[in-house]
DSSP file (Angstrom, degrees, kcal/mol; ACC not computed):
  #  RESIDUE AA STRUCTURE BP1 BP2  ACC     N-H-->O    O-->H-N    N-H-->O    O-->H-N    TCO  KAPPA ALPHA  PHI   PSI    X-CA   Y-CA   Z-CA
    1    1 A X     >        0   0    0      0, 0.0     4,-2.5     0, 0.0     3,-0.2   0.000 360.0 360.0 360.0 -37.3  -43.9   43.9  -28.7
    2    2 A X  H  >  +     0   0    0      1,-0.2     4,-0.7     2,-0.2     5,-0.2   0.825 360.0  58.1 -84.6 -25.7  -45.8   43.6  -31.8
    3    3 A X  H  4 S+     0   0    0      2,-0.2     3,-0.4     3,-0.1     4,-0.4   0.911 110.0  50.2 -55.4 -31.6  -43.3   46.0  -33.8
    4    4 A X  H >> S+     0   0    0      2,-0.2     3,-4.6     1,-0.2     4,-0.6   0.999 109.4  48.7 -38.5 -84.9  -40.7   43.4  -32.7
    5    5 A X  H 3X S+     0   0    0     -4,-2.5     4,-1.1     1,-0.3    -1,-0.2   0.363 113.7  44.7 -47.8 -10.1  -42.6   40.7  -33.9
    6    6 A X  H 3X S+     0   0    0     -4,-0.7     4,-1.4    -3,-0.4    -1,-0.3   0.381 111.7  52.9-128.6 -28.7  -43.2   42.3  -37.2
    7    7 A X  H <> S+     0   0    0     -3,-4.6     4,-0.7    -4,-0.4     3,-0.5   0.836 117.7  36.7 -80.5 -85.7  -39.5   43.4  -37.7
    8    8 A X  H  X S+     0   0    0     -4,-0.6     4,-3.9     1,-0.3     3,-0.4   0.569 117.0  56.2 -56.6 -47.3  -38.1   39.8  -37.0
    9    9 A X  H  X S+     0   0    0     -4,-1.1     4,-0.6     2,-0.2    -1,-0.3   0.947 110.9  38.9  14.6-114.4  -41.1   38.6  -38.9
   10   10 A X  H  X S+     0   0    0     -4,-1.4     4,-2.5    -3,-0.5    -2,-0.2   0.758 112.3  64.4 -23.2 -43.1  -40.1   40.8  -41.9
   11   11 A X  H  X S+     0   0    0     -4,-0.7     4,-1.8    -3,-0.4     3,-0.3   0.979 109.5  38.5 -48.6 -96.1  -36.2   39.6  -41.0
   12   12 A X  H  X S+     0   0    0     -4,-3.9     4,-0.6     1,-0.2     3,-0.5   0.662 107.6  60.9 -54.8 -80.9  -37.1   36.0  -41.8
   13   13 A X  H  X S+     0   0    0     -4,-0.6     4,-2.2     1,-0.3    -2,-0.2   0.424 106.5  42.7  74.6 -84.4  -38.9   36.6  -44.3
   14   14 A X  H >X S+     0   0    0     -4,-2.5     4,-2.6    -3,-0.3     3,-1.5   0.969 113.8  52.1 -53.7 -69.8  -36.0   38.4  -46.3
   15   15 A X  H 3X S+     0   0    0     -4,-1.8     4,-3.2    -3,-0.5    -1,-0.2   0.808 102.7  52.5 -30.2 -58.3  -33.5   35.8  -45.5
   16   16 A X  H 3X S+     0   0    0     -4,-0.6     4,-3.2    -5,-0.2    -1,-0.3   0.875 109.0  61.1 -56.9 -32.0  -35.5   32.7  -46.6
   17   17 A X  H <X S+     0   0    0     -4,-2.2     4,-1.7    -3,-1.5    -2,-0.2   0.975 107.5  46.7 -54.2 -58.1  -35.8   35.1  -50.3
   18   18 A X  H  X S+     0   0    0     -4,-2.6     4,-2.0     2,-0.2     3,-0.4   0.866 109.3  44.3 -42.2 -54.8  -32.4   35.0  -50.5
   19   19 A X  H  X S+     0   0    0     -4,-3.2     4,-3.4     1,-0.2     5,-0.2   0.939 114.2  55.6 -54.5 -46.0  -31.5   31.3  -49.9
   20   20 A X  H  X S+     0   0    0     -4,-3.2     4,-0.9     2,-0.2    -1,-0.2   0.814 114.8  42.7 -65.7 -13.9  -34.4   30.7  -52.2
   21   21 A X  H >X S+     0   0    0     -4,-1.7     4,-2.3    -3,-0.4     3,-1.7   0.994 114.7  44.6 -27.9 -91.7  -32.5   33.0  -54.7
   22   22 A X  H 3X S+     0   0    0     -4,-2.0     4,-0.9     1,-0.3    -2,-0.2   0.486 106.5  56.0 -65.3  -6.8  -29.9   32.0  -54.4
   23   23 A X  H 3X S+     0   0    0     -4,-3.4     4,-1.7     2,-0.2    -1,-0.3   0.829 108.6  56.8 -42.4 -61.7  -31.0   28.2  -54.5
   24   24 A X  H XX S+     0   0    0     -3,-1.7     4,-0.7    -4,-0.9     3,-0.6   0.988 103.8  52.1 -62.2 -88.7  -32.6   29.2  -58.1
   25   25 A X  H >X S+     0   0    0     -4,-2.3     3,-4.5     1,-0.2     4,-0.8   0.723 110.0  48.8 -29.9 -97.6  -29.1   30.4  -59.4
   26   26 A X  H 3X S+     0   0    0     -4,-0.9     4,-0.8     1,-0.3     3,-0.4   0.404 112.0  49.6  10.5 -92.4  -27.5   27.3  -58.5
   27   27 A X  H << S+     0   0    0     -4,-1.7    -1,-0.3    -3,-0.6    -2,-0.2   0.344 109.1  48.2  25.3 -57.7  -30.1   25.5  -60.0
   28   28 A X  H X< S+     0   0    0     -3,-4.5     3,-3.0    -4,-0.7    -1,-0.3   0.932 107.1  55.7 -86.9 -66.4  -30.0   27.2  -63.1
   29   29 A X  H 3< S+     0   0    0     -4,-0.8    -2,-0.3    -3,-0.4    -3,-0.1   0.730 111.5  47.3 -60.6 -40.0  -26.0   26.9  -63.5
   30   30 A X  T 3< S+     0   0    0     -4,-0.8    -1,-0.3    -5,-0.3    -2,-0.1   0.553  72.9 120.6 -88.3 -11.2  -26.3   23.1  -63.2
   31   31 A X  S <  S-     0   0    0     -3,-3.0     2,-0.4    -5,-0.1    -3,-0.1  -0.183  71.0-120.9 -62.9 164.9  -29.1   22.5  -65.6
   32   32 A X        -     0   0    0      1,-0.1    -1,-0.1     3,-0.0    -2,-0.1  -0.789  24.1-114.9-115.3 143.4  -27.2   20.1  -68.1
   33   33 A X        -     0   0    0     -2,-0.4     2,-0.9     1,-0.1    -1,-0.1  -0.307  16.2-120.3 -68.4 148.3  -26.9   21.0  -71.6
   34   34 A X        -     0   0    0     -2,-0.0     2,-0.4     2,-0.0    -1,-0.1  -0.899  36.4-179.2-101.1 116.8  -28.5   19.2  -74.5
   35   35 A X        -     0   0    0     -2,-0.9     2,-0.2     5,-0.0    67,-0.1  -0.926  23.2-128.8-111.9 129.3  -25.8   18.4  -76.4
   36   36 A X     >  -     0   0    0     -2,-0.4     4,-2.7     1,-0.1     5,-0.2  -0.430  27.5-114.7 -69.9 138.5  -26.5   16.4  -79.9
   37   37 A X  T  4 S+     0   0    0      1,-0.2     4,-0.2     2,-0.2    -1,-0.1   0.879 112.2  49.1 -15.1 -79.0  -24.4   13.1  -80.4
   38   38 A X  T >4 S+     0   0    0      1,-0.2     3,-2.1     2,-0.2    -1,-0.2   0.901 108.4  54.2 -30.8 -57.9  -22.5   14.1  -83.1
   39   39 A X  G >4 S+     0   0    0      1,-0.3     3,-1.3     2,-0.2    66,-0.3   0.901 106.8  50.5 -73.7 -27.3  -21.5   17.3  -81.5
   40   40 A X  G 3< S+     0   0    0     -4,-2.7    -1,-0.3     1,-0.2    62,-0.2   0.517 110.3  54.0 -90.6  20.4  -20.1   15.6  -78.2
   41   41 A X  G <  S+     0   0    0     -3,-2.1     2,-0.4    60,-0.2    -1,-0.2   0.010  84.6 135.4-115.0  13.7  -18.1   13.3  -80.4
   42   42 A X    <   -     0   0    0     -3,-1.3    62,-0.1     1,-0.1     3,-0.1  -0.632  48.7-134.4 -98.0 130.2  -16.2   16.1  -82.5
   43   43 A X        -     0   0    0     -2,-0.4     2,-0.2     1,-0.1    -1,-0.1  -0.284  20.6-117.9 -77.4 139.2  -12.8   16.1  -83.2
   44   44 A X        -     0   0    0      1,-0.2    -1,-0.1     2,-0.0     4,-0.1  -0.565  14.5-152.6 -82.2 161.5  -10.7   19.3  -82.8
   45   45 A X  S    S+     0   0    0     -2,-0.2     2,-0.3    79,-0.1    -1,-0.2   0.105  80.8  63.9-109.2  32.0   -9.4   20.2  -86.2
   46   46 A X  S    S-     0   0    0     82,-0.1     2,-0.4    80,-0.0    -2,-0.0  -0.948 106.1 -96.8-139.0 167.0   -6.3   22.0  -84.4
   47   47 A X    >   -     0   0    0     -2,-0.3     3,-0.8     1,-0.1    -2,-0.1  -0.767  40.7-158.8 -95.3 116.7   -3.5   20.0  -82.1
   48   48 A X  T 3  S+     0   0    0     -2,-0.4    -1,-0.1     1,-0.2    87,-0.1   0.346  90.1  52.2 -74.5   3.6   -5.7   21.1  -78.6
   49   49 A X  T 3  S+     0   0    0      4,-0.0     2,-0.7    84,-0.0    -1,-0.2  -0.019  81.1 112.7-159.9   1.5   -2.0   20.4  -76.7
   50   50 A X    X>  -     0   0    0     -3,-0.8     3,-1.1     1,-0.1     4,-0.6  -0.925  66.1-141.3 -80.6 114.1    0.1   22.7  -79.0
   51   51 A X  H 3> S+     0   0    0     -2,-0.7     4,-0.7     1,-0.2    -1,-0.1   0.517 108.4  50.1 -58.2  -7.8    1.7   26.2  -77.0
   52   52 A X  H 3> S+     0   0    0      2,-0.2     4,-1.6     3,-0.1    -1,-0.2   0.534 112.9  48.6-107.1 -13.9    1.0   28.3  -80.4
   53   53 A X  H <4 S+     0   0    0     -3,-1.1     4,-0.3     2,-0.2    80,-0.2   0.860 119.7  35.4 -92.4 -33.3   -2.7   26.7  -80.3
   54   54 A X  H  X S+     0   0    0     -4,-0.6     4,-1.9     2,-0.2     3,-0.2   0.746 109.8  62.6-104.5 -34.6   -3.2   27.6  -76.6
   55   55 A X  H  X S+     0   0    0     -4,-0.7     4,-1.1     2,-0.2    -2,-0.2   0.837 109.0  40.7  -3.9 -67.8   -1.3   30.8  -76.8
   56   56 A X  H  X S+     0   0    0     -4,-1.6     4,-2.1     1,-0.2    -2,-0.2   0.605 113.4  60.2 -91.1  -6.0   -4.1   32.0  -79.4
   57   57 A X  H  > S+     0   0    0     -4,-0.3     4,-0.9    72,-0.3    -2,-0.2   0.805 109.8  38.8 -69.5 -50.8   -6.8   30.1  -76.8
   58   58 A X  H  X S+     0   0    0     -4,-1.9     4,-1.6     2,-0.2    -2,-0.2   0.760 112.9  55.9 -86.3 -24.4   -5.8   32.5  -73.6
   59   59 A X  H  X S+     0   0    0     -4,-1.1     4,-1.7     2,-0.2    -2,-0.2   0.978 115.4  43.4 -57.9 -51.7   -5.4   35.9  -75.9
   60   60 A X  H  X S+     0   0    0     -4,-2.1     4,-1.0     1,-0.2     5,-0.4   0.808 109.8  50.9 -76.2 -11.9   -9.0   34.9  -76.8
   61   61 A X  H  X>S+     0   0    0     -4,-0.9     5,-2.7     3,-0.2     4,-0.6   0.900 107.0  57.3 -63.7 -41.8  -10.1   34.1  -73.2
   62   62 A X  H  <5S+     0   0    0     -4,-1.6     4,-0.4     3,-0.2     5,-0.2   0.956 119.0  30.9 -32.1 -73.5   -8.7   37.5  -72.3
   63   63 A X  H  <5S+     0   0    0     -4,-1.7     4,-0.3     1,-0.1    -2,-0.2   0.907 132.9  29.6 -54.3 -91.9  -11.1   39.2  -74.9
   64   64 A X  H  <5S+     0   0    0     -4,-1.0    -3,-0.2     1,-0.2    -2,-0.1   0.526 128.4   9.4 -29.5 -76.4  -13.9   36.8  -74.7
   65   65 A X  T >X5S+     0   0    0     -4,-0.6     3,-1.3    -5,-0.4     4,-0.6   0.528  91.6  84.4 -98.4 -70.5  -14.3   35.2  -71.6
   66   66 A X  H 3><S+     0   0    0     -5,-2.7     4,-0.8    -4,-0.4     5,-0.2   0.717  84.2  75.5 -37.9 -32.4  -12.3   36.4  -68.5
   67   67 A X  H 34 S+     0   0    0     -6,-0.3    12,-1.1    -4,-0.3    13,-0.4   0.822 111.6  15.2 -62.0 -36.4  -14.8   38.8  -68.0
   68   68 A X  H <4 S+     0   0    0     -3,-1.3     9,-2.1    10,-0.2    12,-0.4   0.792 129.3  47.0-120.1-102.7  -17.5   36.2  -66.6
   69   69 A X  H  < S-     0   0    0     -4,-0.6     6,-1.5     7,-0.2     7,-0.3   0.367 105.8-114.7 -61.1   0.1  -15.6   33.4  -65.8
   70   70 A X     <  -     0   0    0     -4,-0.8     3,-0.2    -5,-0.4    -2,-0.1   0.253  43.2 -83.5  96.7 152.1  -12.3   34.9  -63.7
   71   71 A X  S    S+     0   0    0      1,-0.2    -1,-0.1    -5,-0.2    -4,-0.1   0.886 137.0  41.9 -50.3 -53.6   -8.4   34.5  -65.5
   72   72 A X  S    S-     0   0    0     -6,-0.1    18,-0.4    65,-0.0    -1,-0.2  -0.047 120.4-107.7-112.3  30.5   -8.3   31.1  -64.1
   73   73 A X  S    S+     0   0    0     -3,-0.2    17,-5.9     1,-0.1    18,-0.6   0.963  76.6 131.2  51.4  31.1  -12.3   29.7  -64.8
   74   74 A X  S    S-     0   0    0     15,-0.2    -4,-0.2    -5,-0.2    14,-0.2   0.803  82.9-110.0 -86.2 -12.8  -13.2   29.9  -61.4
   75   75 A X  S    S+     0   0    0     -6,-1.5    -5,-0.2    -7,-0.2    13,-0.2   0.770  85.6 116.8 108.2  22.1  -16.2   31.7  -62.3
   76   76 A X        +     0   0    0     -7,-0.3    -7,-0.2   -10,-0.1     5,-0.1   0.206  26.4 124.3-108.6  20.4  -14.8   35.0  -60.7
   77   77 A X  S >  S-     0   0    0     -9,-2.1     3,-5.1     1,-0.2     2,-0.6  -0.273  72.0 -87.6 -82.2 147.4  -14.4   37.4  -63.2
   78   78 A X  T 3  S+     0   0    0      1,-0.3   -10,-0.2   -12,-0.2    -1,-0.2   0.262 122.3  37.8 -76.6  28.3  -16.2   40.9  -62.8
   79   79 A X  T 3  S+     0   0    0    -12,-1.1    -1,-0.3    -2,-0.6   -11,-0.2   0.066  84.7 102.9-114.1  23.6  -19.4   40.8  -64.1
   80   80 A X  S X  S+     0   0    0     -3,-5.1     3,-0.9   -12,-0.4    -2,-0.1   0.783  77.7  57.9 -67.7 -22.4  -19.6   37.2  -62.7
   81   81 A X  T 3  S+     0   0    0     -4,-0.4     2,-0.2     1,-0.3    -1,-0.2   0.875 104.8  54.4 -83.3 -25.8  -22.2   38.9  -59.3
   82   82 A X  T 3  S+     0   0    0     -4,-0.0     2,-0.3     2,-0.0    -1,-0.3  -0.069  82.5 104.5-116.1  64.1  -24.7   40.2  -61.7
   83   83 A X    <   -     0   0    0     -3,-0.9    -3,-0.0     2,-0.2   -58,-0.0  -0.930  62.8-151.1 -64.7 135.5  -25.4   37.2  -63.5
   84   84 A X  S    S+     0   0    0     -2,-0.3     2,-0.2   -59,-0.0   -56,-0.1   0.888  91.5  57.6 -70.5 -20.6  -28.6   35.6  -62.7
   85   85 A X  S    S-     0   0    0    -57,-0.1     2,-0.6   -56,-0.1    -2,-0.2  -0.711  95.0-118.9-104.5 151.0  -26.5   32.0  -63.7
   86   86 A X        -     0   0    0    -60,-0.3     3,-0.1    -2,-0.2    -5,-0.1  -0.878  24.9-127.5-105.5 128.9  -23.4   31.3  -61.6
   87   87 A X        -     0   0    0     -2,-0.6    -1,-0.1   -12,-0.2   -12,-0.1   0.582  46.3-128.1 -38.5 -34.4  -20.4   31.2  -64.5
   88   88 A X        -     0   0    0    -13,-0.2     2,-0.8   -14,-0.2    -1,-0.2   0.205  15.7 -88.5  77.1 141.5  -19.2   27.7  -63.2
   89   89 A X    >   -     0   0    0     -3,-0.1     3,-1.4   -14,-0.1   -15,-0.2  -0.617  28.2-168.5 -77.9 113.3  -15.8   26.6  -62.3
   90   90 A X  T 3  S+     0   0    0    -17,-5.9    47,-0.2    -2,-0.8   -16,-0.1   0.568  83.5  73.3 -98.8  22.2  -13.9   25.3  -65.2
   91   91 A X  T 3  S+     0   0    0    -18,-0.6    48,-0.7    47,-0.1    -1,-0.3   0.602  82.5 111.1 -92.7  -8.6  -11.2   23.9  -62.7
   92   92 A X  S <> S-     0   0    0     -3,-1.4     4,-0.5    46,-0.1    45,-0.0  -0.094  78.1-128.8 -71.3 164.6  -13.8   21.1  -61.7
   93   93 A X  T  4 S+     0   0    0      2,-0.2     2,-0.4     3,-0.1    -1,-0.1   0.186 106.4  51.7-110.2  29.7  -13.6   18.1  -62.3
   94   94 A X  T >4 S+     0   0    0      2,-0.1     2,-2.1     3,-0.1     3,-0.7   0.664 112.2  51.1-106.3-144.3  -17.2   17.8  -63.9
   95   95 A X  T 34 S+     0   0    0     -2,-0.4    -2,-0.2     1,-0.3    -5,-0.1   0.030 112.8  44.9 -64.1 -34.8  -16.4   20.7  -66.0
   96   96 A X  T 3< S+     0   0    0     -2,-2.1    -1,-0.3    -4,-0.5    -2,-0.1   0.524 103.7  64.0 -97.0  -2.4  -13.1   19.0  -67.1
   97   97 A X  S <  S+     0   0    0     -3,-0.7    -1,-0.2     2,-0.1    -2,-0.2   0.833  79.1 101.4 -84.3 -34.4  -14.6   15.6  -67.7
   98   98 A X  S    S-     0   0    0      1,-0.1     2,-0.1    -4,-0.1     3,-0.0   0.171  85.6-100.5 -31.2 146.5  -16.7   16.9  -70.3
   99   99 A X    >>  -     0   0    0      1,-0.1     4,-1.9     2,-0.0     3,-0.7  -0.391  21.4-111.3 -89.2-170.1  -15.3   16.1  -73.6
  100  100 A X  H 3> S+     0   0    0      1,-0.3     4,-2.4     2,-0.2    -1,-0.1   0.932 121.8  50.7 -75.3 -40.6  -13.2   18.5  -76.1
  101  101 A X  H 3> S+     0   0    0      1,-0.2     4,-0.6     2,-0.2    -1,-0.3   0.613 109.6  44.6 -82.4 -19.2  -16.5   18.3  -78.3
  102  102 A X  H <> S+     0   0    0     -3,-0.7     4,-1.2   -62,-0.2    -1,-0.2   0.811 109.8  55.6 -90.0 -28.5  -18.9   19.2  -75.7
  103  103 A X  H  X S+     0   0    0     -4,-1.9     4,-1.2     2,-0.2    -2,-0.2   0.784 113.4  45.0 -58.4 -41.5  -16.5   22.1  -74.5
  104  104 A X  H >X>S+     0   0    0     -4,-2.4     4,-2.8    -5,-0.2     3,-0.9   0.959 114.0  47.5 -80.4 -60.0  -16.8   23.4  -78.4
  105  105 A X  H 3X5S+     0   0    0     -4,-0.6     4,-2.0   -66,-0.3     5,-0.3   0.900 116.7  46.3 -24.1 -48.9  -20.8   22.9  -78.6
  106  106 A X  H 3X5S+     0   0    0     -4,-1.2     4,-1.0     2,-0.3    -1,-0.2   0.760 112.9  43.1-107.2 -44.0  -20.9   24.6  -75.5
  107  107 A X  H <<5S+     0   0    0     -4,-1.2    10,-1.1    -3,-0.9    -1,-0.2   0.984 120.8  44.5 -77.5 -59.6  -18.5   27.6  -76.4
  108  108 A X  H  <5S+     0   0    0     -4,-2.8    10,-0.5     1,-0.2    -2,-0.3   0.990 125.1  34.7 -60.7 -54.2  -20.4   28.0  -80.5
  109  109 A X  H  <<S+     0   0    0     -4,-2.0    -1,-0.2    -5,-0.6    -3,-0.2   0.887  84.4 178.7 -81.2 -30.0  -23.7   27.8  -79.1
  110  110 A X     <  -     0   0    0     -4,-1.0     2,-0.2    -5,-0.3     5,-0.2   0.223  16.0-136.0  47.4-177.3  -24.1   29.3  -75.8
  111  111 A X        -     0   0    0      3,-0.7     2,-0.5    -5,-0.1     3,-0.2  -0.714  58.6 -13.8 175.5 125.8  -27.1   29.4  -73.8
  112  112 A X  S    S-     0   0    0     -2,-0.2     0, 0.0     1,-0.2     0, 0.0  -0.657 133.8 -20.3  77.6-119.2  -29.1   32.0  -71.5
  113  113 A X  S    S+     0   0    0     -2,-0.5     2,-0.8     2,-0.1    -1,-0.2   0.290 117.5  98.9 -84.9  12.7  -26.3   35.2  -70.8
  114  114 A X  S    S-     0   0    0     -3,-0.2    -3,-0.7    -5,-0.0    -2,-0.0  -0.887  86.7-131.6-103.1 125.8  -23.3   32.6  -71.8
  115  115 A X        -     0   0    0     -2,-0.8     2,-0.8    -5,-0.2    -5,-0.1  -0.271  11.7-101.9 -70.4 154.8  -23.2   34.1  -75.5
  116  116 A X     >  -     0   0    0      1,-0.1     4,-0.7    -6,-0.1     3,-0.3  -0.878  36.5-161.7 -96.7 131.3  -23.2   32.0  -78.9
  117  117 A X  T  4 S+     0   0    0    -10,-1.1     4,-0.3    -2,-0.8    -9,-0.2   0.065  73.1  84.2 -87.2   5.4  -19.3   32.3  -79.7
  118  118 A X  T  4 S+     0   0    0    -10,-0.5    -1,-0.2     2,-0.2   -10,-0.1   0.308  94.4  34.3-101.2   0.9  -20.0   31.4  -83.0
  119  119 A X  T  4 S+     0   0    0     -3,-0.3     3,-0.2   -11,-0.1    -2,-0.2   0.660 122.8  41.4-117.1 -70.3  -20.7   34.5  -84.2
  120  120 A X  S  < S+     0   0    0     -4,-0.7     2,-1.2     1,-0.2    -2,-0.2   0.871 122.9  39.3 -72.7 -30.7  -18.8   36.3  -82.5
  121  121 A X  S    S-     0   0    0     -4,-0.3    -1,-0.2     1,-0.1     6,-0.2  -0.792  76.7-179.6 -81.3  78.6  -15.6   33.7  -82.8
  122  122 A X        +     0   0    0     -2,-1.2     2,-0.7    -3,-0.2    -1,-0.1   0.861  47.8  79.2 -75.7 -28.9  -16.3   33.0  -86.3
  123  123 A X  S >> S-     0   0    0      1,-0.2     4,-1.6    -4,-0.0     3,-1.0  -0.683  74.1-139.3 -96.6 122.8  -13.4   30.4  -87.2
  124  124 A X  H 3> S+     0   0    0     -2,-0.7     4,-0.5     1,-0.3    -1,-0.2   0.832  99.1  60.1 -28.2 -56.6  -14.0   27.2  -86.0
  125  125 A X  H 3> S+     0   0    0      1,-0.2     4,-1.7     2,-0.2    -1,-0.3   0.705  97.9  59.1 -77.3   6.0  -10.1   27.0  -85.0
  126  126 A X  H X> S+     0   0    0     -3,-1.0     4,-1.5     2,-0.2     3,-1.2   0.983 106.1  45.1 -66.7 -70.6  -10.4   29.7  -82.8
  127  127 A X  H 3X S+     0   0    0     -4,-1.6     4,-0.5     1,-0.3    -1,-0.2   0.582 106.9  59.9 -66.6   1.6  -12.9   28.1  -80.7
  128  128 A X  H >X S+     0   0    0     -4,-0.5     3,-3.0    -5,-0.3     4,-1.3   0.925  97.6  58.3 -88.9 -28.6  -11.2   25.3  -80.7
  129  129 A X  H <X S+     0   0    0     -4,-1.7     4,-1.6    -3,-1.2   -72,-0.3   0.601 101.4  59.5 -36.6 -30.3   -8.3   27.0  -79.1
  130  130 A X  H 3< S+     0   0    0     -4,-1.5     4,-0.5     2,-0.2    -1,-0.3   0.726 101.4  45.7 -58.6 -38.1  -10.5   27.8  -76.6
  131  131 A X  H <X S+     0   0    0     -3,-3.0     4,-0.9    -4,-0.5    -2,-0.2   0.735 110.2  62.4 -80.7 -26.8  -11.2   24.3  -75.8
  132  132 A X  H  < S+     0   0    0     -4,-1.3    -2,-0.2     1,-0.2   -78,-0.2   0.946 112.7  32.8 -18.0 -90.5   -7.3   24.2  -76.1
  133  133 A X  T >< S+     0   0    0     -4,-1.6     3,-0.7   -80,-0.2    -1,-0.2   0.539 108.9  68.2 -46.4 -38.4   -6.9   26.8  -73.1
  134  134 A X  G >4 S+     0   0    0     -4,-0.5     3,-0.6     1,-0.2    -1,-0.2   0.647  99.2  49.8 -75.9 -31.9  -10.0   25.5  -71.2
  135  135 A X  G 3< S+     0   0    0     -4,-0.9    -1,-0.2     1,-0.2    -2,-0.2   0.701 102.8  58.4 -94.9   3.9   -8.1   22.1  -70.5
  136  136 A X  G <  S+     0   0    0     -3,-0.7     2,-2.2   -82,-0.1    -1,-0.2   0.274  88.1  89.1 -93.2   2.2   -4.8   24.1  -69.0
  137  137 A X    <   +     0   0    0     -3,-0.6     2,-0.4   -47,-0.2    -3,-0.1  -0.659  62.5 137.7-104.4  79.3   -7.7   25.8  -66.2
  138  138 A X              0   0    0     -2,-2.2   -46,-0.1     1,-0.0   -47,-0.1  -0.998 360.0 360.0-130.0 161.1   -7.1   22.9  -63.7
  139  139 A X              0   0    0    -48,-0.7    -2,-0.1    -2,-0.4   -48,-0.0   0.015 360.0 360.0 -19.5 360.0   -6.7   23.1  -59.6
């Protein structure tokens, strides 16, 4: 009886580690960005709503992007299970309320495993092409 008690024990045990994981991740994925004034008030310097502009927006989501956050931003893409932060949905409608200027901060700067794009994206109208592409990912 007390091996019993000591497996189911162990059993619960494990489980509650998990929720509280996965709890954490959650958690983590929601924490809200500090975004400067200026930058969540920034104008794209390309037409976000032009097909040649969104075009070069989904090639670089291919490269960039896809990988993490799934072809359609749901936040399925395949290295999206071994992140310790869950990629987000960019079909939400919290993720899509955001403005065009928080969407660009957010893409140049990164934060935690989400890479600064600014670096690697070096021209400005690239990543805005991104934000471009990021507002055609809706539900």
């Amino acid at each position: 009886m007390k091996t019993t008690q000591k497996i189911i024990t162990i059993v619960i045990t494990m489980v509650i580690a998990v929720f509280f994981i996965a709890g954490n991740t959650n958690a983590q994925a929601k924490k809200p960005w500090d975004i400067p004034a200026a930058a969540k008030s920034a104008k794209s310097t390309v037409n976000l709503k032009d097909a040649g502009t969104i075009s070069n927006g989904k090639d670089l989501w291919a490269k960039h992007c896809k990988s993490c956050h799934g072809s359609k931003g749901l936040g399925d893409g395949p290295k999206a299970a071994s992140l310790k932060t869950n990629p987000g949905d960019f079909t939400a409608a919290a993720f899509q309320g955001q403005t065009d200027g928080d969407l660009f901060f957010e893409t140049s700067k990164g934060r935690d495993e989400m890479p600064a794009y600014e670096k690697k994206i070096p021209e400005a109208n690239d990543r805005w092409a991104l934000v471009a592409f990021m507002r055609t990912l809706k539900k």
